[in-house]
C-alpha positions as CSV (number, residue, x, y, z in Angstrom):
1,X,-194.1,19.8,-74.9
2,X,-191.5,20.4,-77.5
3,X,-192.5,23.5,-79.5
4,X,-193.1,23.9,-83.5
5,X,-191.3,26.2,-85.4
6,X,-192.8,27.0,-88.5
7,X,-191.4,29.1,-91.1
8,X,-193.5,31.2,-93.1
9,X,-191.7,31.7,-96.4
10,X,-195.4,32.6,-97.8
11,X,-194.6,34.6,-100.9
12,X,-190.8,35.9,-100.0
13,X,-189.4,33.4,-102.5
14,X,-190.6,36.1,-105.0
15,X,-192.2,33.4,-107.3
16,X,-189.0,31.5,-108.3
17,X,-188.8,27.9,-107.6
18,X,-185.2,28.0,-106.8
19,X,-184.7,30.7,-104.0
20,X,-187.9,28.4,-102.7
21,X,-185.9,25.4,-102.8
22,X,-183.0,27.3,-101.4
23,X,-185.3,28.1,-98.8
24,X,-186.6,24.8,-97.8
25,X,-183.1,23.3,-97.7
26,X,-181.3,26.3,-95.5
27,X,-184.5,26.1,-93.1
28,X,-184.2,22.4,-93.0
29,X,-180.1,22.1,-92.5
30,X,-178.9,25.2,-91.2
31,X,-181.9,26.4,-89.2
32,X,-183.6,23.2,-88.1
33,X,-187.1,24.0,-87.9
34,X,-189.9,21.7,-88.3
35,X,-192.2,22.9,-90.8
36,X,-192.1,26.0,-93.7
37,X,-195.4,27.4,-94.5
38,X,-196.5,28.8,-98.3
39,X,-199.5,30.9,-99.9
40,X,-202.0,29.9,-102.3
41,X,-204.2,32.1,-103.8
42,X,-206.6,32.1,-106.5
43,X,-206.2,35.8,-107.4
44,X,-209.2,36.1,-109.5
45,X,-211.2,34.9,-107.4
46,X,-210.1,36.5,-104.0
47,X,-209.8,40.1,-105.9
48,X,-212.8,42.1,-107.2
49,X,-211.9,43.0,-111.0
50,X,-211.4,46.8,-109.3
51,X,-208.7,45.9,-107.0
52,X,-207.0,43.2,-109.7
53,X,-206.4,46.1,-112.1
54,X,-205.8,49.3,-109.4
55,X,-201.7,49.6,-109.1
56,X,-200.2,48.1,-106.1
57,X,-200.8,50.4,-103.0
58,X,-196.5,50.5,-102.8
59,X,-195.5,50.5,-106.1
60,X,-191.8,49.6,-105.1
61,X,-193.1,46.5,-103.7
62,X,-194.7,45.4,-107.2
63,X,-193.5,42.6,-109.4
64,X,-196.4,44.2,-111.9
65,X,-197.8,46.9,-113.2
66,X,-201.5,46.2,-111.1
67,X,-201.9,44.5,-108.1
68,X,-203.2,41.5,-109.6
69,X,-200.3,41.0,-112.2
70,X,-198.4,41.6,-109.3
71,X,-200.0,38.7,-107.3
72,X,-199.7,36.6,-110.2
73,X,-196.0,36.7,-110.5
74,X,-195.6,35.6,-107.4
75,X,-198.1,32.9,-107.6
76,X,-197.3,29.1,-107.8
77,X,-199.6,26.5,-109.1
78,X,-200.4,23.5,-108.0
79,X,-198.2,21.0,-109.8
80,X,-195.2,23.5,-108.1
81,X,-196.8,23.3,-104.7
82,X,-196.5,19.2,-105.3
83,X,-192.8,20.0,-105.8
84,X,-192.6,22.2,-102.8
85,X,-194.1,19.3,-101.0
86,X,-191.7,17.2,-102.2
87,X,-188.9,18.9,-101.7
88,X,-189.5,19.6,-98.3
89,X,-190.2,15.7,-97.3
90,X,-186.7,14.6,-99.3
91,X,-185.6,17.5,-96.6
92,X,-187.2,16.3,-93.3
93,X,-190.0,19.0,-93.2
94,X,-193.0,19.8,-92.9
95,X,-194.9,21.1,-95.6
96,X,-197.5,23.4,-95.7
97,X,-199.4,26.7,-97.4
98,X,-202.1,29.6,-96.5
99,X,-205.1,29.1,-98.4
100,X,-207.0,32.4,-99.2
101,X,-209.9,31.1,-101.4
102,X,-212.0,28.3,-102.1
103,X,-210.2,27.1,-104.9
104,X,-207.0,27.3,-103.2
105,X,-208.0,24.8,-100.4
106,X,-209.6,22.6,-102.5
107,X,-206.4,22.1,-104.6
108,X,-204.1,21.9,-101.5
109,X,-206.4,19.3,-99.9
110,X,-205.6,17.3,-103.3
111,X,-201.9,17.2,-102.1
112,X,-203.0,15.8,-98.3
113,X,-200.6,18.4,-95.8
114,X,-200.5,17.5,-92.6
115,X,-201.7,21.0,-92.2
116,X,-203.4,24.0,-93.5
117,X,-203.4,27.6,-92.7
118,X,-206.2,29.7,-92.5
119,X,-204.8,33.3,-92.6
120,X,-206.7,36.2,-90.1
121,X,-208.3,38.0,-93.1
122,X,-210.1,34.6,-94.0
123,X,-210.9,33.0,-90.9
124,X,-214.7,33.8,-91.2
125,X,-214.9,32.3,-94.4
126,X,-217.2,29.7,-93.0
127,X,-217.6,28.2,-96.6
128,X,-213.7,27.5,-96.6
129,X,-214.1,26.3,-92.9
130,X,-216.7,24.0,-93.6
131,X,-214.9,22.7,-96.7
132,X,-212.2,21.9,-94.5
133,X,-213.6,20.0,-91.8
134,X,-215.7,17.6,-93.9
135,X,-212.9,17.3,-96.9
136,X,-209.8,17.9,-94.9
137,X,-208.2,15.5,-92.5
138,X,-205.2,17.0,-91.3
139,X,-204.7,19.8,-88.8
140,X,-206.4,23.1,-89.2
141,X,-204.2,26.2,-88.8
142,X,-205.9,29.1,-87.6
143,X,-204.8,32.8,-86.7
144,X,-206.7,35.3,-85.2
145,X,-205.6,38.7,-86.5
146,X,-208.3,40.9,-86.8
147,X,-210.6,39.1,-85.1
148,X,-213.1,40.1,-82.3
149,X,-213.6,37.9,-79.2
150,X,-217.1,37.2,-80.1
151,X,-216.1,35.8,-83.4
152,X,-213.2,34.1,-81.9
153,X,-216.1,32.3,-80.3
154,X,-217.9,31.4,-83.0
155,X,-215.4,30.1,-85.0
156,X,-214.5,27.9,-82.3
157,X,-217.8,26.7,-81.6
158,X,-218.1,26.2,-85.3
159,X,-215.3,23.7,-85.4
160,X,-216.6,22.3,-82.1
161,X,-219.7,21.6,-83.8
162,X,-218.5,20.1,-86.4
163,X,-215.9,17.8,-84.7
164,X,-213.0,18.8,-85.8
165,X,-212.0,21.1,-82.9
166,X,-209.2,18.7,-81.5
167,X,-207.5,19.3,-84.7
168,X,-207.5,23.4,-84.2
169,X,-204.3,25.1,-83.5
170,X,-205.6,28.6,-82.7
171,X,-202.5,31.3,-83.4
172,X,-202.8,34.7,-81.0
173,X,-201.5,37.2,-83.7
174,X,-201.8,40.8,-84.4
175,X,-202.0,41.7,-88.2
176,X,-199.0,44.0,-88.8
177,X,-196.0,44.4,-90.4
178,X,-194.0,45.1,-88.6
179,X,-195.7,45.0,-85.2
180,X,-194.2,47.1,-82.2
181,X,-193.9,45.9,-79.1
182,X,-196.8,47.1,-77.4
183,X,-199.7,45.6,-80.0
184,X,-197.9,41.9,-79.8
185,X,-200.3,41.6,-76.7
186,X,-198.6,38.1,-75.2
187,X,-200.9,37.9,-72.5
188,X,-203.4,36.7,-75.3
189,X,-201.8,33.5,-75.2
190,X,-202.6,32.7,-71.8
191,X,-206.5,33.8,-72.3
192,X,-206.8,32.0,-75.4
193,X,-205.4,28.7,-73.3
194,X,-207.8,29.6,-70.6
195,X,-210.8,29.9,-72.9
196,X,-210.1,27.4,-75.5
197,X,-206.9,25.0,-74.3
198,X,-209.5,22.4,-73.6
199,X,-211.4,22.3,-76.8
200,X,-208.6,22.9,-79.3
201,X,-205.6,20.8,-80.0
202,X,-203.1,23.8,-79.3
203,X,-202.5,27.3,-78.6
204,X,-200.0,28.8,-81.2
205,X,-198.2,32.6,-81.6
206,X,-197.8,33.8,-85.3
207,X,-195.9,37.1,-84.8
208,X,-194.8,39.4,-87.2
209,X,-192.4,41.4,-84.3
210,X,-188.7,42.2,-84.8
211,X,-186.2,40.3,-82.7
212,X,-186.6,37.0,-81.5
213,X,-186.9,37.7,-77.8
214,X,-190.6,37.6,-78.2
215,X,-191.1,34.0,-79.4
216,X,-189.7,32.9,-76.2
217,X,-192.0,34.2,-73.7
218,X,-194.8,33.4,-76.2
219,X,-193.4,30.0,-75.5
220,X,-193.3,30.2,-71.8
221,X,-196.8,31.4,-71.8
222,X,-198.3,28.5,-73.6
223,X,-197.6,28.4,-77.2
224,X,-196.4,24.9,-78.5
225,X,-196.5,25.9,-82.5
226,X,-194.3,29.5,-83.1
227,X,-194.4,30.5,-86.6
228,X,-192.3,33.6,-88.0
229,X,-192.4,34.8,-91.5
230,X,-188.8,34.2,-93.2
231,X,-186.6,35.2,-95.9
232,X,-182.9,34.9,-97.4
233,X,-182.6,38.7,-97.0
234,X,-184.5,41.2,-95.5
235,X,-184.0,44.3,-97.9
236,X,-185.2,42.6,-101.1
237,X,-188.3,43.9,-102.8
238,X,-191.5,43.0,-101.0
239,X,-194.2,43.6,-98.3
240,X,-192.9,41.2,-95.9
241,X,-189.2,40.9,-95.9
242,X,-189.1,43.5,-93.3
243,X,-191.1,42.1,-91.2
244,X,-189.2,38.3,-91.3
245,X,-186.4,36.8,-89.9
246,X,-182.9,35.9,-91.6
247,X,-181.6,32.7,-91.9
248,X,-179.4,33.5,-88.8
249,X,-182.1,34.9,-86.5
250,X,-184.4,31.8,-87.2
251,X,-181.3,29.5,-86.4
252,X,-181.1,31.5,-82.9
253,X,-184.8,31.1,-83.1
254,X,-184.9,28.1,-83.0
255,X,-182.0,26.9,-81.1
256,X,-183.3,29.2,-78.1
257,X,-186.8,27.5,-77.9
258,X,-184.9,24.4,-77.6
259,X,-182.6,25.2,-74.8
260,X,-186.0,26.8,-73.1
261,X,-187.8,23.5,-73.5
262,X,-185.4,21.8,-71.9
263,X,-184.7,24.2,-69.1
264,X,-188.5,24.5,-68.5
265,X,-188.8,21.7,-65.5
266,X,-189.1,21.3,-62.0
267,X,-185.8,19.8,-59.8
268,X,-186.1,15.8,-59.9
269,X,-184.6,16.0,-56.6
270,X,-182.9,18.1,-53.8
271,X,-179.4,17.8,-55.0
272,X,-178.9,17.8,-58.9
273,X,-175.7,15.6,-59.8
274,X,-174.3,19.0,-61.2
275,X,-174.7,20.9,-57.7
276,X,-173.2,17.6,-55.7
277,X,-169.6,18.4,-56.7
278,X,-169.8,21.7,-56.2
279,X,-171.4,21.7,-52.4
280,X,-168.4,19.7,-51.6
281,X,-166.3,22.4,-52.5
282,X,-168.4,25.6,-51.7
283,X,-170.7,24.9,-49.4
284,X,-170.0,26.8,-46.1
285,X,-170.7,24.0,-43.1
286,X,-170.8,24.5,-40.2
287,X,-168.0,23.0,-37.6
């Protein structure tokens, strides 16, 4: 199966349409992935009025003077998200956003994605979940950051029970940024294939790792939607620049998963075409 490559712009357009349209049309024509991902969020509802008005935790990440002015400025609404969607159909992708409240996916529903994203820090909202699967019909994006095995479960059997688990893409992920080596944990793709690969529609890998070695064995190991957070720069201001891949490495990205995919397949026959010529020439025989 060819893999997905989604790219996770999410807030790293800094709230201006342009370097978002800049963004769609360099992931579109220079990187060639399939999809981009965005963020909605309904700040006043997903903050208590504590945390709207505290400072940001890293104030030289702030585009405000409190967290939730700085949430705001990087907020679009959702006649922009229409032109996001837009934007990325005239350029032959996929659109799509993170919903982190109620209000939020029941706007982005309004603009019919093929998919939404659940983020790990919302993926018990069972409210939102339910909302989904009885208003929704795309695909259901899910990542499970955070998350214990036991309520790994439940979610499943949730969307199980409500019939919407072949449209469940299930993303192993560990919620960091950056995350080292060690806590990327690959091997959870294979167990979440083992446990779930029947039930769901896919197994995906959201990772938040440097480099873009990783991706590929997630790949190898089961994963048929990657998704990577991305930017046009990695030292501008912001939580998750750092943590995303250039324009360049996502190219590589993406290029990489290709040439795996194709390489990925058993020999249709003894003799390839490719090795014929070459066993006339090399091949010791024996006289």
């Amino acid at each position: 199966m060819k893999p997905r490559i989604v790219a996770e712009i999410g807030c790293n357009h800094m709230g201006n349409m342009d370097i978002a349209k800049e963004m769609i049309t360099t992931a579109a024509i220079f990187c060639k992935v399939d999809a981009v991902k965005f963020q909605k969020r309904n700040n006043k509802e997903l903050l208590t009025p504590e945390q709207y008005n505290a400072p940001h935790p890293n104030p030289h990440n702030s585009y405000g003077e409190t967290y939730g002015e700085h949430r705001e400025f990087l907020e679009f609404d959702l006649d922009q998200h229409r032109q996001l969607k837009k934007w990325c159909e005239e350029a032959g992708l996929v659109y799509s956003t993170s919903v982190w409240d109620m209000t939020s996916a029941k706007e982005i529903a309004t603009l019919s994605p093929h998919f939404i994203k659940i983020p790990s820090a919302l993926n018990l909202h069972y409210e939102m979940l339910g909302f989904l699967c009885d208003e929704f019909h795309g695909e259901i994006h899910l990542s499970l950051g955070m998350t214990t095995k036991q309520e790994e479960k439940e979610v499943v059997e949730f969307f199980i029970k409500n019939k919407r688990a072949k449209d469940l893409v299930l993303y192993s992920c560990t919620s960091g940024y950056p995350v080292p080596f060690e806590d990327v944990c690959l091997l959870e793709i294979s167990r979440l294939g083992q446990a779930y690969g029947r039930d769901v529609k896919e197994i995906g890998f959201s990772g938040h790792h440097n480099g873009i070695a990783i991706d590929i064995a997630a790949f190898t190991l089961g994963a048929t939607t990657i998704e990577r957070h991305y930017t046009l720069d990695r030292t501008w201001r912001g939580t998750d620049h750092a943590a995303s891949l250039e324009p360049d490495g996502l190219r590589r990205l993406a290029r990489n998963l290709e040439g795996v995919q194709k390489a990925l397949t058993y020999k249709k026959e003894d003799l390839l075409n490719i090795e014929v010529v070459q066993r006339d020439k090399l091949k010791w025989k024996k006289h």
